[in-house]
C-alpha positions as CSV (number, residue, x, y, z in Angstrom):
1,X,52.0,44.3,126.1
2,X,51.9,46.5,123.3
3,X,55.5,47.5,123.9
4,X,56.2,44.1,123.8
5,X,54.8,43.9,120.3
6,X,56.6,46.6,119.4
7,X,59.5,45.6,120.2
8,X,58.9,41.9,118.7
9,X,58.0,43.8,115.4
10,X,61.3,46.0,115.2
11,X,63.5,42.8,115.7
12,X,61.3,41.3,112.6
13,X,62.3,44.0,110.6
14,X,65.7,44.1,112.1
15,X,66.0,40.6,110.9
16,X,64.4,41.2,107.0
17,X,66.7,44.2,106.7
18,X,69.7,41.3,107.4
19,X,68.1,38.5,105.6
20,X,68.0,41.8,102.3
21,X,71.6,42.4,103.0
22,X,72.6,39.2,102.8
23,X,70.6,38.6,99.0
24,X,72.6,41.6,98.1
25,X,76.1,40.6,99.4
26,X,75.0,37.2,97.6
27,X,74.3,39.4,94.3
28,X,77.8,40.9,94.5
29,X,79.5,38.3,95.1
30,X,78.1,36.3,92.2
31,X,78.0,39.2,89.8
32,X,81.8,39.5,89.5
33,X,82.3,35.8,89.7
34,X,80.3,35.6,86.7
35,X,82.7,37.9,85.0
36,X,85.9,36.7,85.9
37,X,84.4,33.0,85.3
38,X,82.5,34.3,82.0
39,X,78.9,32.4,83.5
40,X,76.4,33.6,81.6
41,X,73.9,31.1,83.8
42,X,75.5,32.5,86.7
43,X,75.1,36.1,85.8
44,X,71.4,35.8,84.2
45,X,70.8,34.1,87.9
46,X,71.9,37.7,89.3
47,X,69.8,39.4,87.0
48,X,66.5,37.4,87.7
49,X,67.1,37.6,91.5
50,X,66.9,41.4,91.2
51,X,63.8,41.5,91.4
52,X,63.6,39.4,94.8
53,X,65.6,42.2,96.2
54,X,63.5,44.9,94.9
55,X,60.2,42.9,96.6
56,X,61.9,42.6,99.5
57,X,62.6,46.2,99.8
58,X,58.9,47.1,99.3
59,X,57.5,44.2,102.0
60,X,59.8,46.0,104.4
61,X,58.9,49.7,103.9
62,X,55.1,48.7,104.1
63,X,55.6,47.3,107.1
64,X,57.6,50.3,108.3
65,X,54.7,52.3,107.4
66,X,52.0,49.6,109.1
67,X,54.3,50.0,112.5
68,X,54.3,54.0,112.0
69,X,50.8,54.2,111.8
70,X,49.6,51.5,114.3
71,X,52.5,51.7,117.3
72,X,52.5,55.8,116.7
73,X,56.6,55.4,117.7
74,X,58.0,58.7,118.9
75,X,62.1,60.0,118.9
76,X,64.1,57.1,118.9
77,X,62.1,54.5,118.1
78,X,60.5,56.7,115.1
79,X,64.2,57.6,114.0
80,X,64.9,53.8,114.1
81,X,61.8,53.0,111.8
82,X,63.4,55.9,109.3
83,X,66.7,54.9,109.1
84,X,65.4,51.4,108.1
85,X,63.7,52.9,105.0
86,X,66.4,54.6,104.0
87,X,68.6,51.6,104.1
88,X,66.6,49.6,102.1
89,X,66.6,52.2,99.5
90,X,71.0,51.8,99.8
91,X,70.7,47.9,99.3
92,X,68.1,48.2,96.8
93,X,70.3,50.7,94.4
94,X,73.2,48.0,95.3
95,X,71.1,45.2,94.4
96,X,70.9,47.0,90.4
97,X,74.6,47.6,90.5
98,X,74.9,44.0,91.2
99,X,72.7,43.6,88.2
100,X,74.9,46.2,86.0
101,X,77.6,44.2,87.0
102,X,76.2,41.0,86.0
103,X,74.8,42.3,82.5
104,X,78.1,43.6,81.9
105,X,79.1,39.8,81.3
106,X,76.7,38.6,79.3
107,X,77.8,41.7,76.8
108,X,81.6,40.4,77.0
109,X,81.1,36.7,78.1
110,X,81.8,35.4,74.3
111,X,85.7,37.3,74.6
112,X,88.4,36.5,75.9
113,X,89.6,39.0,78.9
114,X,91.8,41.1,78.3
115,X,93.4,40.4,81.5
116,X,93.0,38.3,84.5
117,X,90.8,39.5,86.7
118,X,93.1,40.7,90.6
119,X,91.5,44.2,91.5
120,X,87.8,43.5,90.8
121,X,87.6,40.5,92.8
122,X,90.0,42.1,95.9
123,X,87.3,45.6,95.6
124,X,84.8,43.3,95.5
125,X,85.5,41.3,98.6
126,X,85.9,44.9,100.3
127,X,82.6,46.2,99.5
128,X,80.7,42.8,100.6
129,X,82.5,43.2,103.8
130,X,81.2,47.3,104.1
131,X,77.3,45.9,103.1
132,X,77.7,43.6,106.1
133,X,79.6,45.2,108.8
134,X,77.8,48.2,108.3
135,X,74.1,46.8,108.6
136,X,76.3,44.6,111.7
137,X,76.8,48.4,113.0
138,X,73.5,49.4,112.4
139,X,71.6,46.7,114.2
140,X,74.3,47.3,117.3
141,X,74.2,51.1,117.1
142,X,77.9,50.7,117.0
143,X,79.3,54.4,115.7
144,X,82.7,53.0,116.2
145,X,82.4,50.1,113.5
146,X,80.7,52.7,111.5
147,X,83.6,54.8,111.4
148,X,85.6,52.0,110.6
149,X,83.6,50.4,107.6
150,X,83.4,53.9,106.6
151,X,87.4,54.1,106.4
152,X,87.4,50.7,104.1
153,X,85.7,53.0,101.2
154,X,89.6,55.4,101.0
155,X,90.4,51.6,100.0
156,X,88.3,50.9,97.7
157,X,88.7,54.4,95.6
158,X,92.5,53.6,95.7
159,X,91.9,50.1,93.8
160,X,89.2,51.7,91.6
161,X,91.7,54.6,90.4
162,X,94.6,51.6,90.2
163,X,92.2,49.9,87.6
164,X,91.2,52.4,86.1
165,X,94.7,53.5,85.2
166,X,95.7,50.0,84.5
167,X,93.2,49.7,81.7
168,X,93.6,52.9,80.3
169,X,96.9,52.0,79.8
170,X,95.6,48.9,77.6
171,X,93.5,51.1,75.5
172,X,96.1,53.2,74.8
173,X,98.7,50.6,73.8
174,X,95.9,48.4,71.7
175,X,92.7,49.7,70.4
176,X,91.1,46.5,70.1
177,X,90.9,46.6,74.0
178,X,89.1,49.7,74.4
179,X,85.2,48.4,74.3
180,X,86.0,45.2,77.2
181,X,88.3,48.0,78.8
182,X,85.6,50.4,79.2
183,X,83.1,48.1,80.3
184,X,85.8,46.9,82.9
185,X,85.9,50.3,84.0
186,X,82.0,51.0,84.4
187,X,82.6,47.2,86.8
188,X,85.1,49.2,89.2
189,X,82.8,51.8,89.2
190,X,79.9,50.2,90.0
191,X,81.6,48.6,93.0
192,X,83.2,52.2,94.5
193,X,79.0,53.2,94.0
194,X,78.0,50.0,96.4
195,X,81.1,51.6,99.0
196,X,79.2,54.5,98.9
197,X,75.9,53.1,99.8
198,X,77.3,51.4,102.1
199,X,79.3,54.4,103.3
200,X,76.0,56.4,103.5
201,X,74.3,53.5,105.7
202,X,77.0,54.9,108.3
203,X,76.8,58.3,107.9
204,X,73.4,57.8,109.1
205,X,74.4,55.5,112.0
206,X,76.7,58.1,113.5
207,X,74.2,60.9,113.1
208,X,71.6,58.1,115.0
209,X,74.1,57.4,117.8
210,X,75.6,60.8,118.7
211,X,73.6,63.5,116.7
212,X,76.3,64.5,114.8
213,X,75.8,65.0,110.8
214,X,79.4,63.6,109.3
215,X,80.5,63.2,105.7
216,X,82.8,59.9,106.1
């Protein structure tokens, strides 16, 4: 009976580790639509919702702690618990990138862009797919996907260095660019940071699955 519990309580925060993911592949999402769409509304949405994520990411390391110290779970069940909290710590750094992002157009929303937006919205639809698939891998043990969300992030750098040469070359050829061209940047890198958080969320999957400490 009590492993039963146990086990119903692990799925519970299987399922509020999702249901966190989720609010922050929602926050990514809408943060660069904000920008290319210049929302304010849309963006100050983000940047209020932030603080959902960050509740959400202490609710589910209390009750990581409440499990630890009333089930007593030992190897993998207590390395389960673990990874979990250091997840939410992932998501919850994504979740204030999200927020950069979004902040970012409420400092630019009353200019026009200085070009349409192609790369940002492509990286971003990469890195919501690593945030899901990877917490996908983690809730199936799956080192295989792991490995494979991990590869997306060589992807991701590529379109980041593409944009960031890109609007260097803008700057260079028009002054006037160089404040909305430097923000642009700081977007790019904000989303090669949420790859890497996401990246990390596999590293820790492998290690989990075969023991095996990998830099992907």
């Amino acid at each position: 009976m009590v492993r039963s519990n146990f086990n119903q309580e692990l799925e519970e925060l299987n399922q509020k580790l999702l249901k966190m993911g989720s609010m922050v592949e929602e926050a990514i999402h809408k943060s660069v639509t904000s920008l290319a769409e210049k929302d304010v509304e849309l963006a100050e949405e983000v940047m209020e919702n932030d603080d959902l994520i960050d509740e959400a990411e202490v609710e589910i390391e209390k009750r990581c702690i409440k499990l630890i110290a009333l089930q007593q779970p030992v190897a993998k069940d207590l390395r389960t618990i673990g990874m979990i909290s250091k997840i939410i710590t992932d998501l919850e750094r994504m979740g204030d990138l999200a927020y950069n992002i979004a902040r970012i157009t409420t400092e630019i929303a009353g200019e026009s862009l200085i070009k349409p937006l192609v790369d940002i919205p492509h990286m971003t639809r990469i890195t919501q797919d690593m945030v899901r698939e990877s917490l996908d891998a983690f809730v199936n043990l799956d080192s295989e996907k792991a490995y494979e969300v991990a590869e997306m992030d060589d992807e991701v750098d590529r379109i980041n260095e593409q944009i960031l040469r890109e609007l260097l070359t803008y700057m260079m050829e028009d002054a006037s660019t160089i404040s909305q061209a430097t923000r642009l940047m700081f977007v790019g890198r904000y989303l090669e940071r949420i790859a890497d958080h996401a990246t990390n969320i596999c590293e820790r999957i492998i290690y989990m699955v075969t023991g095996e400490r990998e830099e992907l």
